[in-house]
C-alpha positions in Angstrom: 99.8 98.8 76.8 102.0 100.4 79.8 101.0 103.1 81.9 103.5 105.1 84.4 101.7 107.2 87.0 102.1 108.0 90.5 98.3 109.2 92.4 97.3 108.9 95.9 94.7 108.1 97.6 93.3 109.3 100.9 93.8 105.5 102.3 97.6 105.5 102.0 97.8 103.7 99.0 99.8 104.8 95.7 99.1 103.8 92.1 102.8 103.3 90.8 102.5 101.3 87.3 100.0 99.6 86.0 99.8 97.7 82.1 96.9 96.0 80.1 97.3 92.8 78.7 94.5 91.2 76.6 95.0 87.5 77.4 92.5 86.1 74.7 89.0 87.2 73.3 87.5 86.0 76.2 89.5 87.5 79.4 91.8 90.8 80.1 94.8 91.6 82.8 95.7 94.7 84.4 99.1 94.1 85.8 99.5 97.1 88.9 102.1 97.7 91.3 100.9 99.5 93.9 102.5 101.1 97.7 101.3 100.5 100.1 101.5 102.1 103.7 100.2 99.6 105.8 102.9 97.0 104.5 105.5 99.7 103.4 106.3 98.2 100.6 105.6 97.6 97.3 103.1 95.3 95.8 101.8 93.3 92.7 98.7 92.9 92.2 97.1 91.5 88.9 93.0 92.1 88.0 91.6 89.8 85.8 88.5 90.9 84.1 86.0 89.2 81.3 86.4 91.1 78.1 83.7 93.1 76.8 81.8 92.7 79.9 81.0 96.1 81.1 79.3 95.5 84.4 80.7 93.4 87.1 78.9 92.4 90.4 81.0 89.1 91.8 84.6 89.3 92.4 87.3 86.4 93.6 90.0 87.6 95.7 93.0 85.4 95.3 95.8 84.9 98.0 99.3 83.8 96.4 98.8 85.9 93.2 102.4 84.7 92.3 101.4 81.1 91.9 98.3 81.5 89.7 100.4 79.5 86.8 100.3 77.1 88.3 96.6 76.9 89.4 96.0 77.4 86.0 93.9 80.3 86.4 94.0 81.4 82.7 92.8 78.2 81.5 90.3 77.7 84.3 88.6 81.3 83.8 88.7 80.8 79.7 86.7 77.6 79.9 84.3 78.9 82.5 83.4 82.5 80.8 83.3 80.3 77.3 79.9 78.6 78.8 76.9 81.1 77.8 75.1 81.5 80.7 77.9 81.4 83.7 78.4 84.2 85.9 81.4 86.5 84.4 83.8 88.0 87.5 86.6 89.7 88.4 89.8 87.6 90.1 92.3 89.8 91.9 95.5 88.1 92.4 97.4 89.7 95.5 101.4 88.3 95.4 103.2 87.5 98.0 106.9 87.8 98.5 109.6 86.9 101.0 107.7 88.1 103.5 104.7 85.6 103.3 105.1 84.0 106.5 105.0 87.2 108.4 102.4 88.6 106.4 99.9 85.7 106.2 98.0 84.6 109.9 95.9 85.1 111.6 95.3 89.2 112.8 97.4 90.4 116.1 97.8 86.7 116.8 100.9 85.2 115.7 102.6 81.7 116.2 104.9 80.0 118.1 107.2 81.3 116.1 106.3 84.5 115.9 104.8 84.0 112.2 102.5 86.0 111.1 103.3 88.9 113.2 102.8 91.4 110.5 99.3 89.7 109.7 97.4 92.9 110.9 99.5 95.4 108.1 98.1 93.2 105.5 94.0 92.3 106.9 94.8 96.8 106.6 96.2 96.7 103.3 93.3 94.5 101.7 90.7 96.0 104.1 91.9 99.8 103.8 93.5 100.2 101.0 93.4 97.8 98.1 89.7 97.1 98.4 89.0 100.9 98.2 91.9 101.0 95.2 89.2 98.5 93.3 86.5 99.8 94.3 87.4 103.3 92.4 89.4 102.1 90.1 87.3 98.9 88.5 84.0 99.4 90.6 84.6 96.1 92.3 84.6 94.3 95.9 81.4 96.9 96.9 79.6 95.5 99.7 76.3 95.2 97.7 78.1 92.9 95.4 78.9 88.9 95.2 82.6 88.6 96.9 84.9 85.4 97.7 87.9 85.2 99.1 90.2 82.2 99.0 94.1 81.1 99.4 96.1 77.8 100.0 97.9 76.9 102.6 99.2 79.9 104.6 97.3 82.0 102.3 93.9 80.2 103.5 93.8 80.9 106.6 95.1 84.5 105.8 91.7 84.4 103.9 89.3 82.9 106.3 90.6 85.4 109.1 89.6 88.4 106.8 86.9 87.3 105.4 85.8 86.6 109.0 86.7 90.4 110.4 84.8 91.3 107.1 81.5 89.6 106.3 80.4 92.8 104.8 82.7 92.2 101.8 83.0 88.6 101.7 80.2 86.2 101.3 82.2 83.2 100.2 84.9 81.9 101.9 87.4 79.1 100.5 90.3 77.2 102.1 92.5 74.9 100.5 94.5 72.4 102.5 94.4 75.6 105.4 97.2 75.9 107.5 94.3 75.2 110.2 97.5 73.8 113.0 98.6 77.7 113.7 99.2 77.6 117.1 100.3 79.6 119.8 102.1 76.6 121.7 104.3 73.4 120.3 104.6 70.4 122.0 104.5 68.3 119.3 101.4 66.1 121.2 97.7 66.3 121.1 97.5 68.8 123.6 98.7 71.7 120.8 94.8 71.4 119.7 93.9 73.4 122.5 96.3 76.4 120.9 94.8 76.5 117.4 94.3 80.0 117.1 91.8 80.5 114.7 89.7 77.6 115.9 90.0 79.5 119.4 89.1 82.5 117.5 86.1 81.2 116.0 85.0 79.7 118.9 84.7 83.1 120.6 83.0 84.8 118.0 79.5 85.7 117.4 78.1 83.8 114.2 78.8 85.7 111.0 75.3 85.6 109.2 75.2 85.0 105.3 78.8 83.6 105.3 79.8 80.2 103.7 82.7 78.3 103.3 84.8 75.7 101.0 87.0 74.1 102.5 89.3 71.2 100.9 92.1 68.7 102.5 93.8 65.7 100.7 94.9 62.9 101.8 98.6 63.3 101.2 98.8 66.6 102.2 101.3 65.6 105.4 102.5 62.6 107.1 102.4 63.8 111.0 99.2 62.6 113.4 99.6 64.5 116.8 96.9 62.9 118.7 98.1 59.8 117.1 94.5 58.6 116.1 95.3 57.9 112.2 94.0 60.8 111.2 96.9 63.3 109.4 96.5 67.0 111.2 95.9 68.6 108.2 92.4 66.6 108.2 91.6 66.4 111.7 92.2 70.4 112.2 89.7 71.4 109.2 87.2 68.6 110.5 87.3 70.5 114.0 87.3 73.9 112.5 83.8 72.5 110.7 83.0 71.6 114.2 83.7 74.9 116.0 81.2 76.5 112.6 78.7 74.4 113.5 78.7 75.3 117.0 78.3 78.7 116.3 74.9 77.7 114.2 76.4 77.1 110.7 75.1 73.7 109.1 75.8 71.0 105.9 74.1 74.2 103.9 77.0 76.5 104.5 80.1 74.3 104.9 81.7 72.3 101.7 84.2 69.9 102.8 86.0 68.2 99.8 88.8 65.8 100.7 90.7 64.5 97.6 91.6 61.1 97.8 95.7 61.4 97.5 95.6 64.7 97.2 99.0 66.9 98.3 99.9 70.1 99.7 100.9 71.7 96.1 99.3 73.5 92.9 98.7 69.9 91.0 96.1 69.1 93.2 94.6 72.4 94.1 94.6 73.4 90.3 92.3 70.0 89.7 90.0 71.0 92.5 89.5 74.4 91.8 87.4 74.3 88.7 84.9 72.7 91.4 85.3 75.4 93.9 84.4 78.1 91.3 81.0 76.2 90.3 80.4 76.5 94.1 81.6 80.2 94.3 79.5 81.4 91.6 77.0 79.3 90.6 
């Protein structure tokens, strides 16, 4: 079923199409384009719902919306809402284009590189305008409701830094092989640790009370060592982001840290982990 509308909304974002696809007996998707202001551009976003399920209160916000084939998100939501008794919630899917790498960062804070110079236009798209959007138009993401955020790569630290400006929305944080080495400085030695922008961010901050966090490496996921101590950096940068949490007051209670034994920077192993992650999410 396809529906053509145009409607705006006081927070600068406009409804342009949006269809309804009923996946299987167990799980709908409303496939939406939407404009958006802050980004200037158009966007997909796809809301997947449990069928028959009239009243939602937990929500999984999805970095990466493009690549949810091949997490297997269909599957993985089927078999979980086909267990009596587990939590039934919304997934919104946000896709990314060509303009990922400017788009995904951390907030006002970009590279070396200058990546992730347009990081702030999208923490104001999902923080102004499309969590509004779902809140009128599904009743989801209110603040009084259960609400993770999570992405891979790039898209998990776009996730962590949101969730971090908004602990009032998000209550679960997840990270998978997190692009934790953004830096504002490259010299290719151990001395880039003292650049990591969001560990510097962190650091800095004030504890975010209530807020938890999944956060996954593997063991393949890169080859380089900086500091040279046989540790890859993918590794040692989530380890010392766990460190600067704990600083701040977190503890083992509100930090998971799974590292997959030959795990890789790619879909096949985040798709086996993430039936795991969403027992943790939601359980």
């Amino acid at each position: 079923m396809l529906f053509r509308l145009k409607r705006n909304y006081t927070h600068g974002i406009i409804l342009k199409r949006k269809e309804f696809i009923r996946i299987n007996p167990l799980l709908d998707l409303h496939k939406i384009i939407l404009r958006s202001s802050s980004l200037d551009r158009k966007i997909r976003v796809d809301v997947y719902l449990p069928s028959n399920t009239e009243d939602i209160y937990s929500t999984l916000l999805l970095n990466d919306g493009q690549d949810m084939g091949q997490l297997k998100l269909v599957e993985t939501l089927s078999q979980y809402f086909s267990v009596e008794g587990n939590t039934r919630f919304a997934v919104v899917a946000v896709h990314a284009n060509e303009n990922r790498l400017r788009e995904y960062g951390v907030a006002g804070l970009p590279d070396y590189r200058r990546r992730g110079r347009n990081a702030a236009k999208y923490s104001d798209f999902i923080s102004q305008e499309l969590i509004p959007f779902l809140q009128k138009e599904f009743g989801i993401l209110k603040e009084e409701h259960q609400n993770v955020f999570a992405g891979f790569s790039m898209g998990g630290l776009s996730a962590l830094d949101i969730s971090w400006s908004y602990p009032q929305i998000f209550s679960k944080i997840g990270v998978f092989s997190g692009s934790f080495w953004w830096r504002s400085s490259n010299t290719g030695t151990a001395e880039d640790d003292t650049s990591r922008i969001m560990h510097k961010r962190i650091r800095e901050s004030d504890k975010k009370e209530g807020l938890k966090f999944w956060l996954q490496t593997g063991t393949q996921d890169e080859t380089k060592d900086r500091n040279k101590n046989g540790i890859i950096d993918s590794i040692d940068d989530t380890l010392d982001l766990i460190t600067e949490l704990k600083s701040l007051g977190y503890n083992d209670e509100d930090i998971v840290y799974e590292e997959v034994e030959e795990g890789e920077h790619n879909f096949n192993t985040w798709s086996k982990i993430f039936p795991k992650f969403i027992e943790w999410a939601f359980s």
